[in-house]
N, C-alpha and C positions, 0 to 999 in steps of 0.2 A: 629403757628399763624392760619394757616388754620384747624386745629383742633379745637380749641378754638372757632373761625366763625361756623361752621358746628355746633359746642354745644350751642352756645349761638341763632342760628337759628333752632333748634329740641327745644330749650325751650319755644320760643316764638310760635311756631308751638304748642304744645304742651296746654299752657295758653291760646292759642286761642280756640282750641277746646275743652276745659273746659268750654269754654262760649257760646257752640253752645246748640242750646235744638231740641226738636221734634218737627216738624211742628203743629200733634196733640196739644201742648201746647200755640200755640198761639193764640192770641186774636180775633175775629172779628176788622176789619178794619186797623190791623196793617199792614207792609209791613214789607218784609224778603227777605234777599238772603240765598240762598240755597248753603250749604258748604260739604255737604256731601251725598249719599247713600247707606246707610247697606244692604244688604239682599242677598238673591241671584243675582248671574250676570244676567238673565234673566228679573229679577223682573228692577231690575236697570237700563239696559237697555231700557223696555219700559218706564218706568219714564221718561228718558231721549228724549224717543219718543214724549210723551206727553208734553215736554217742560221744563220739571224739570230737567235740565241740573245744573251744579254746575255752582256759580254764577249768575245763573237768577233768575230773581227780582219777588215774590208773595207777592200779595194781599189774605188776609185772607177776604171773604166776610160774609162767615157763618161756626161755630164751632159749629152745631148741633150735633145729630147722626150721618150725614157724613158730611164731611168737604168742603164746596163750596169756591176753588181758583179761581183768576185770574192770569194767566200767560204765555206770549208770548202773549197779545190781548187774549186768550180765556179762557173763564168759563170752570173748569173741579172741577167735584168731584169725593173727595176722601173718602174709610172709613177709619176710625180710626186708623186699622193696618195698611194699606198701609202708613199713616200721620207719622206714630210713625217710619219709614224708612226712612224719609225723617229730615236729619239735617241742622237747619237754623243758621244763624249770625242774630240776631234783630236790630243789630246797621246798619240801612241801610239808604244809605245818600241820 
């Protein structure tokens, strides 16, 4: 039985981040929680500094050549590869 729990929550685990995407890819004015960081543990780290903690909530304000968030109260841009490290959930309630 506990086996079974344990596989049928790594599935759902699983299917859910199939539906996470790149910060980079998201829209002007949308809003996103933040489900994941790739990169190096350094890079991740200051992310983390800067507010982009897993599960905290961005505002996309501009998706130019760099990426203008809002997050934690504050405006912070980002470029493209930094964005493209950063994985979101879009279903944000």
């Amino acid at each position: 039985v506990v086996n079974n729990s344990r596989r049928r929550i790594a599935q759902m685990e699983k299917t859910e981040a199939e539906s996470w995407i790149s910060l980079h890819d998201v829209k002007p004015g949308q809003r996103v929680r933040v489900q994941k960081l790739s990169g190096q543990p350094a890079l991740c780290h200051r992310l983390r500094e800067m507010g982009f903690c897993e599960a905290a909530e961005v505002k996309i304000l501009n998706n130019g050549g760099a990426m203008l968030c809002q997050v934690c109260n504050s405006k912070v841009c980002l470029s493209r590869q930094l964005a493209e490290s950063i994985l979101v959930d879009t279903a944000v309630v």
